[in-house]
C-alpha positions, 0 to 999 in steps of 0.5 A: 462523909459520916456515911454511905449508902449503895445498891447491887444495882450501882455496880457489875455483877461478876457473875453470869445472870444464868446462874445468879449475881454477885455484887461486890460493895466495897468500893461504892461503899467506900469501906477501908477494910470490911468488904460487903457483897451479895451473892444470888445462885439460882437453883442447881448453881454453886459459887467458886470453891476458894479459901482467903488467905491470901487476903487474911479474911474471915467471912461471914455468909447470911442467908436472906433468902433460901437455903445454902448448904457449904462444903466447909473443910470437907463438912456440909453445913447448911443454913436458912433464911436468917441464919449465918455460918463464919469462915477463918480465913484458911479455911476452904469453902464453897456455897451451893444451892440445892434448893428450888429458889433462888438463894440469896446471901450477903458476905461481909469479910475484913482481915482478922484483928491479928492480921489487919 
């Protein structure tokens, strides 16, 4: 098939409710490298601090709804509704929501052309 569609409805949040959602894509997708997800926090929580070099990835965060601010490398970056930051792979990082809504992001990730 040329294409395929799918919703955070299609597959199991890894994340408790009482602090958002996240929803992985990649699969119901069926995308060879590029993963895809969406992350809700509700206010006050905050997402795993990790990097990815064990996968080689970079990502890139869009806020669609919100406000996220990230501890990037021990820098704050903040970013609002259509904005987005991109991460290197080795890079540390970790999204919190200070705001008083719900923050709503999608993360698309692929393994650098140097490493792929």
């Amino acid at each position: 098939m040329a294409y395929q569609t799918a919703s955070a409805s299609d597959v199991e949040s890894v994340v408790d409710e009482e602090y958002g959602g996240m929803w992985f894509l990649k699969e119901p997708l069926e995308a060879s490298e590029l993963g895809v997800s969406v992350l809700e926090l509700e206010p006050g929580a905050r997402g795993m601090e990790h990097d990815e070099s064990g996968t080689s990835q970079e990502e890139v965060y869009v806020c669609v709804d919100g406000e996220a601010t990230f501890e990037i490398a021990g820098d704050t970056v903040t970013v609002g509704e259509n904005e987005a930051v991109r991460v290197d792979a080795e890079t540390t990082r970790q999204v919190f929501n200070r705001g008083e809504e719900r923050l709503r992001l999608v993360i698309a990730g692929a393994p650098t052309s140097a490493d792929a």
